[in-house]
C-alpha positions in Angstrom: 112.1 -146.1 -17.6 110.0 -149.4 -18.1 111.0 -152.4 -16.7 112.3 -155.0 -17.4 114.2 -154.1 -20.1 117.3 -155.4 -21.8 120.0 -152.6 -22.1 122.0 -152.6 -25.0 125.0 -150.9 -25.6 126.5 -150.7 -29.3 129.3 -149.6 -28.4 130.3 -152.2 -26.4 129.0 -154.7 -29.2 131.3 -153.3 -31.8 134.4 -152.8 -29.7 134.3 -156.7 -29.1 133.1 -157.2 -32.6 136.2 -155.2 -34.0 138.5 -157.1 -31.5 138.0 -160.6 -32.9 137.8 -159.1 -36.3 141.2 -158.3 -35.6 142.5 -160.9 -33.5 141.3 -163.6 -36.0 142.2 -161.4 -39.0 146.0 -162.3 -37.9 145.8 -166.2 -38.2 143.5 -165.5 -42.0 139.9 -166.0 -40.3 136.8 -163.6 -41.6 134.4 -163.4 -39.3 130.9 -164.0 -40.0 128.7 -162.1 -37.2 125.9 -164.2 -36.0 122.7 -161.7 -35.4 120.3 -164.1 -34.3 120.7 -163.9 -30.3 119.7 -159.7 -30.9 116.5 -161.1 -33.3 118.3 -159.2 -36.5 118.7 -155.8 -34.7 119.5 -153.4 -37.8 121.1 -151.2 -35.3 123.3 -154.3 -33.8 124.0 -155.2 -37.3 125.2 -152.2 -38.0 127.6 -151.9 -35.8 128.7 -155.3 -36.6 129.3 -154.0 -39.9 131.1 -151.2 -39.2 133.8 -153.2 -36.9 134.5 -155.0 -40.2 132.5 -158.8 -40.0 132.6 -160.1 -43.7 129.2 -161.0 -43.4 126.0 -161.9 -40.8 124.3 -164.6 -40.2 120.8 -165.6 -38.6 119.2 -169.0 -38.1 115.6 -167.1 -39.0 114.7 -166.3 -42.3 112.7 -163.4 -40.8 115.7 -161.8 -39.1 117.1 -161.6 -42.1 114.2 -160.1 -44.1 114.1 -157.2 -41.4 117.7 -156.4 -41.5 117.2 -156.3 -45.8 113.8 -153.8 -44.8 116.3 -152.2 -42.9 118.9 -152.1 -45.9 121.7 -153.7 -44.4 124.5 -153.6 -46.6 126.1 -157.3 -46.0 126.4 -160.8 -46.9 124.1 -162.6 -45.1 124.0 -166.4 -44.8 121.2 -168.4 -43.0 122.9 -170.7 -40.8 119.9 -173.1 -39.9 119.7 -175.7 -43.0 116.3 -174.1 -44.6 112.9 -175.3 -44.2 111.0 -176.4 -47.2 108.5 -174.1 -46.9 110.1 -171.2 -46.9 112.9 -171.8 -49.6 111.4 -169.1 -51.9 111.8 -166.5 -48.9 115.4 -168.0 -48.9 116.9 -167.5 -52.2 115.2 -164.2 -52.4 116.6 -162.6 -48.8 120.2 -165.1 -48.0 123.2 -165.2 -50.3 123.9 -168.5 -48.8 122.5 -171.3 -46.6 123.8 -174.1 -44.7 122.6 -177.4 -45.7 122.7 -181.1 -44.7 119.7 -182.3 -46.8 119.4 -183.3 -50.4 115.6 -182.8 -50.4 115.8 -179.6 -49.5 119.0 -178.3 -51.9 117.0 -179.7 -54.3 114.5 -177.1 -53.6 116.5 -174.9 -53.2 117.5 -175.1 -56.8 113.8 -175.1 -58.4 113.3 -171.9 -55.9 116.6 -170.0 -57.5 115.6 -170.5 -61.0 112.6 -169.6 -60.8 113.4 -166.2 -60.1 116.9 -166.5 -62.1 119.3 -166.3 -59.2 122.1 -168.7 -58.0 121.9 -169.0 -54.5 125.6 -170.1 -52.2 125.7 -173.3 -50.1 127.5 -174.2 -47.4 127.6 -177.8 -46.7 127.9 -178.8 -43.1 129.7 -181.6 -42.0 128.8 -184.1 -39.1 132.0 -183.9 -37.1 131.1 -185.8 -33.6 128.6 -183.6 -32.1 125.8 -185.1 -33.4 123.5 -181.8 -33.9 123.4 -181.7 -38.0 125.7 -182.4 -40.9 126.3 -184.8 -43.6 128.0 -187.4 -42.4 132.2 -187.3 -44.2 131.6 -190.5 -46.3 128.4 -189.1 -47.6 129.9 -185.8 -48.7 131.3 -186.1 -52.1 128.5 -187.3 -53.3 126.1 -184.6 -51.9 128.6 -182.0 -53.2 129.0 -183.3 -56.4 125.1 -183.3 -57.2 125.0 -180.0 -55.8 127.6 -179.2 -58.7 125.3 -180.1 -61.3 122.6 -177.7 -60.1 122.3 -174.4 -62.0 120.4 -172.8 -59.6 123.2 -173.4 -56.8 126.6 -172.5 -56.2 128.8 -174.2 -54.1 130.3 -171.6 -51.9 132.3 -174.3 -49.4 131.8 -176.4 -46.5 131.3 -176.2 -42.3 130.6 -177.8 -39.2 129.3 -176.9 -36.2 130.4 -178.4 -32.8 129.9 -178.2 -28.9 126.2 -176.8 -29.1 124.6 -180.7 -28.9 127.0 -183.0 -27.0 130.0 -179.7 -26.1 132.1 -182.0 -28.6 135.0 -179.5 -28.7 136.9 -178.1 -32.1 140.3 -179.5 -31.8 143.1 -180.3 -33.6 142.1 -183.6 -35.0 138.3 -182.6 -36.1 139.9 -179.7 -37.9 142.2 -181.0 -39.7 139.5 -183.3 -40.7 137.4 -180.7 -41.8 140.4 -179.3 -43.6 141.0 -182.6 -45.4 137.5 -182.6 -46.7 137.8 -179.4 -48.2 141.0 -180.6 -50.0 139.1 -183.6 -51.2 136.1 -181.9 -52.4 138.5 -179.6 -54.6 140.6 -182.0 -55.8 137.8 -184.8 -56.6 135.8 -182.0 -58.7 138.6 -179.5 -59.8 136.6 -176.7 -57.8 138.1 -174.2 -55.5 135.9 -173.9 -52.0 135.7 -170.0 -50.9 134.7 -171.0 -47.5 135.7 -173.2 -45.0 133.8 -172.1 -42.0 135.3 -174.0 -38.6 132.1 -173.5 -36.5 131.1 -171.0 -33.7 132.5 -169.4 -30.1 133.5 -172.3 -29.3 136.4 -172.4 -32.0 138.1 -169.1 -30.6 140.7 -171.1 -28.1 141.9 -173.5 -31.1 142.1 -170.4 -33.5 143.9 -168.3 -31.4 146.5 -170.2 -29.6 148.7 -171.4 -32.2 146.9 -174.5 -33.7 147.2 -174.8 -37.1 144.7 -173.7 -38.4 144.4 -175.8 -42.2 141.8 -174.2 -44.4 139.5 -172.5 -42.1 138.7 -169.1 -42.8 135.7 -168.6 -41.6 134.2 -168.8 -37.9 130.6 -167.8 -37.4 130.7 -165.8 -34.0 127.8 -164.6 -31.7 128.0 -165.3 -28.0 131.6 -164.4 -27.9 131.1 -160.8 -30.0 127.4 -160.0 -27.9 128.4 -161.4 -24.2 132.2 -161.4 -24.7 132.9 -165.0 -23.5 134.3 -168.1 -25.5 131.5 -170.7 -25.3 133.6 -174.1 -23.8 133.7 -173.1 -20.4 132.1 -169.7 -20.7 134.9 -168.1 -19.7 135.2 -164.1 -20.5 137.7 -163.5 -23.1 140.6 -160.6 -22.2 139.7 -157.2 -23.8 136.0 -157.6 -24.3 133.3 -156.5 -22.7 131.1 -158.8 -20.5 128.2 -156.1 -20.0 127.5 -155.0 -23.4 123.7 -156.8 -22.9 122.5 -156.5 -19.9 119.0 -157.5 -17.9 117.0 -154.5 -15.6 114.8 -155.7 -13.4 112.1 -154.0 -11.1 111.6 -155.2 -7.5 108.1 -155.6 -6.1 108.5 -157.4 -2.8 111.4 -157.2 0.0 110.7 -158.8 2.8 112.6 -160.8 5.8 111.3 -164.1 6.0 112.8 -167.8 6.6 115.1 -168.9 4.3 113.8 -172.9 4.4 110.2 -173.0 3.7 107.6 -175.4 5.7 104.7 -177.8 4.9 104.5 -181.2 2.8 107.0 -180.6 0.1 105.5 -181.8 -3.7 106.3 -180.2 -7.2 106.8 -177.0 -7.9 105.9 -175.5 -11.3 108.8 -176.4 -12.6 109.3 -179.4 -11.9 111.0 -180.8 -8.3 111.7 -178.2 -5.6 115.5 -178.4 -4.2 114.7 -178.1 -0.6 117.3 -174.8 0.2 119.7 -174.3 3.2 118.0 -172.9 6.5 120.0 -169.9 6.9 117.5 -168.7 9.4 115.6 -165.3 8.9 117.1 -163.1 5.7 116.0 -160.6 3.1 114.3 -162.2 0.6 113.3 -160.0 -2.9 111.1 -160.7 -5.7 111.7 -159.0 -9.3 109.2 -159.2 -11.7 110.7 -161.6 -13.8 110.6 -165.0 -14.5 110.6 -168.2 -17.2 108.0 -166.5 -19.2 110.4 -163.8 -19.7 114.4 -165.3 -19.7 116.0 -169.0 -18.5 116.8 -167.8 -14.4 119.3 -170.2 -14.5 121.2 -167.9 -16.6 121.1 -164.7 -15.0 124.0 -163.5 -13.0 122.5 -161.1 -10.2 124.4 -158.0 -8.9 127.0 -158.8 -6.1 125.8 -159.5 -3.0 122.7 -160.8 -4.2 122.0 -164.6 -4.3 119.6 -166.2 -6.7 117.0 -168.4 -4.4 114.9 -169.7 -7.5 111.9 -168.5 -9.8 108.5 -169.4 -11.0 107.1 -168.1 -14.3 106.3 -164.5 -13.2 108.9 -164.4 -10.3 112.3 -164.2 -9.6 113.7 -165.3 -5.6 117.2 -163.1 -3.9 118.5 -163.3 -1.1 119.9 -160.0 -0.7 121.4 -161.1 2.1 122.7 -157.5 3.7 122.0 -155.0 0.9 118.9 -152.3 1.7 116.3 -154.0 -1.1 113.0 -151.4 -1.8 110.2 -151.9 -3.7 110.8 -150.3 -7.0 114.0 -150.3 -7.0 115.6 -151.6 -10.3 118.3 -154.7 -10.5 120.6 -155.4 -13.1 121.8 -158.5 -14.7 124.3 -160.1 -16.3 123.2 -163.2 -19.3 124.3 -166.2 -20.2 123.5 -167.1 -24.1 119.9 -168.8 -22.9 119.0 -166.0 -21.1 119.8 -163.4 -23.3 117.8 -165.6 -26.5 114.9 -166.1 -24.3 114.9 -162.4 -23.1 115.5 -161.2 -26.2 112.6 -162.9 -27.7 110.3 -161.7 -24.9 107.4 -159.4 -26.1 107.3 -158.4 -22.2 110.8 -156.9 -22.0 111.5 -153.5 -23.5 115.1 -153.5 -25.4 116.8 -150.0 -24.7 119.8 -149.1 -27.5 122.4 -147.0 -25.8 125.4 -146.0 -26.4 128.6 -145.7 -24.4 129.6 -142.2 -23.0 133.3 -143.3 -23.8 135.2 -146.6 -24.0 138.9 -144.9 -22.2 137.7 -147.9 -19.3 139.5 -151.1 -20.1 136.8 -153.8 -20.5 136.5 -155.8 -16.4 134.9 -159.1 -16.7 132.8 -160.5 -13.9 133.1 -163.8 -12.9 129.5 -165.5 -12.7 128.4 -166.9 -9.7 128.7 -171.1 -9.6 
């Protein structure tokens, strides 16, 4: 089978899927699947669907277009505030969009009525971490000029935290989103059907008892595709680590020094880290590199140490494990690798399916 490849297992993908649906069903949270780390996979959307997401969402208009070729039954919502050139593609593909700017709701509007469609907004709120929103004081008046737009309806507002600055969702930004909400409502006698609390990185205050206000919605992806909550990466009990992983091919294994020698300068990415002389080990190169995933993400199998990489290579020490030349390596991803992999025109993505799930899901712990 080629290689590399990323190996995807829907099985695995809708088991975690179904096991927030549920967990966060409980405490009155939908879940809104975020597709854009598997580039709008209509076979990982599907699955999505079928563990019972209320809806998907993709940062790329294009994702979304494929998954509608692909007739995906679902909402979907683009979760990147819209670009202005591409608002027609928006209001005829998304139900809803996030938005911060006024500029471009406004054409937003012009683009729905021209083809006699009211298209949802979600308004999102800068909360502390500084990547977008409307800042609170500014709110009410964005919302209420959204109001007066017949080509828009306002579906609700959301914020999104800890992807910037790793501000985390607590009980005090929250309940500040939660007030908003309130205020919007009551300041325009509207009702809000969405009050989306932000990503991953929500699932430890939604799930341990917090109250939770008037959040009902959390837009999930990491934590349904790599089964780990996003604030310290940890893997979450019950889901499934390994349900994307990376195959790599080897095509060197050699024993040489572990330090190198000569005048030390830049590397080709940037300043070499001078390793550890460890004396003579097994040192294996994979075809893979920073052309093809972020190395800095990549877990390796056990045993095997991750020296460094280049564009085309990637450095183990396999310390004592028998390493051959064509022999295959798997990986496990962190969310940069898996984007960047994912995105790859160099690495083949293989749908499988699980020959049973009886196994209790084992999280590995990543290497530090």
């Amino acid at each position: 089978m080629s290689a590399p490849r990323l190996e995807i297992d829907l099985d695995k993908i809708q088991h975690n899927a179904r096991t927030l649906v549920e967990r966060l069903g409980h405490r009155g949270i939908r879940v809104t699947a975020v597709t854009k780390a598997a580039l709008g996979s209509p076979e990982v959307a599907q699955q999505l669907r079928l563990a019972g997401v209320a809806g998907l969402g993709d940062s790329r208009i294009e994702n979304i277009e494929a998954m509608r070729r692909a007739r995906i039954a679902a909402p979907m919502m683009l979760v990147r505030s819209p670009m202005p050139s591409q608002v027609a593609r928006v209001v005829e593909q998304a139900d809803v969009s996030c938005n911060t700017e006024l500029t471009v709701l406004r054409a937003l509007d012009v683009a729905a009525r021209a083809i006699g469609r009211r298209h949802g907004v979600l308004l999102m709120v800068e909360l502390g971490d500084l990547r977008e929103g409307i800042l609170p004081d500014d709110l009410a008046d964005v919302a209420g000029e959204v109001l007066g737009m017949t080509g828009l309806e306002l579906r609700g507002i959301g914020t999104n935290l800890a992807c910037q600055n790793g501000i985390a969702p607590d009980t005090v930004n929250m309940a500040q989103l939660s007030a908003l909400a309130t205020s919007i409502e009551s300041t325009f006698q509207v009702t809000l059907d969405v009050v989306s609390g932000g990503n991953s990185a929500n699932l430890d205050w939604a799930l341990n008892g917090h109250d939770i206000g008037r959040v009902n919605d959390l837009r999930l992806g990491e934590s349904i595709l790599l089964g780990r909550e996003t604030l310290r990466r940890d893997p979450i009990d019950g889901l499934f680590t390994d349900a994307i992983t990376l195959v790599g091919e080897v095509i060197e294994s050699k024993i040489k020094p572990s330090a190198p020698w000569g005048t030390v300068a830049l590397t080709a990415f940037g300043i070499a880290s001078p390793p550890i002389d460890r004396g003579d080990r097994r040192r294996v190169i994979v075809a893979l590199g920073h052309q093809d995933t972020d190395p800095a993400g990549l877990t390796p199998p056990d045993s095997f140490e991750l020296v460094g990489a280049s564009s085309d290579h990637l450095v183990l020490d396999a310390g004592r494990c028998p390493t051959e030349v064509g022999d295959e390596l798997t990986f496990q991803l962190d969310y940069s690798a898996l984007t960047r992999a994912m995105a790859s025109p160099f690495i083949a993505k293989v749908i499988r399916v699980s020959s049973g799930l009886a196994a209790q899901p084992r999280a590995r712990v990543p290497h530090r």
